[in-house]
C-alpha positions, 0 to 999 in steps of 0.5 A: 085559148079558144082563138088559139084553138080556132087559129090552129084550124084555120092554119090546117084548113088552109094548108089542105086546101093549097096542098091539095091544089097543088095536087091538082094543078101538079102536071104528074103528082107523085105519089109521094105528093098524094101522100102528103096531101092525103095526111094533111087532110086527115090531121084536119078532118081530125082537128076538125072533128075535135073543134066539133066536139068541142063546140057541142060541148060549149053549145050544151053548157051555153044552153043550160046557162040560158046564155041565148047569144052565145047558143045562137054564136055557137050555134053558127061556128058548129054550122060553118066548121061541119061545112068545113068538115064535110068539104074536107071529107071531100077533098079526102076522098078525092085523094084516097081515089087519085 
């Protein structure tokens, strides 16, 4: 379920970062073209945010359990999806400015 989960993400991640090349590399985007992006943008932040959410939650029951290579494993996934976070956050705000 977890590899599922990690999957789905990585499926929005990437499918904001070609749609927001697209965007970019687009002569003259239309605005339904931003449009789309943006939302595509906004449902990752979103699935990012409950991948956060819920690695905090695993990290925490990793921690009271004492389970010290899965605490330093999680730690690591919340520190690379937070990176992925803030770049989406980015590429947002670019295209709420567009």
């Amino acid at each position: 379920e977890a590899a599922l989960e990690r999957a789905r993400e990585a499926n929005a991640w990437g499918a904001v970062n070609a749609a927001t090349r697209r965007h970019l590399l687009a002569d003259k985007p239309t605005a339904k073209d931003a449009s789309n992006d943006a939302t595509q943008a906004e449902t990752a932040i979103e699935e990012t945010e409950r991948a956060l959410q819920r690695l905090g939650e695993e990290l925490a029951s990793a921690t009271v359990a004492r389970q010290w290579d899965r605490v330093r494993s999680l730690k690591r996934e919340y520190e690379d999806t937070q990176r992925a976070l803030d770049a989406l956050l980015v590429q947002w705000e670019a295209l709420a400015v567009a």
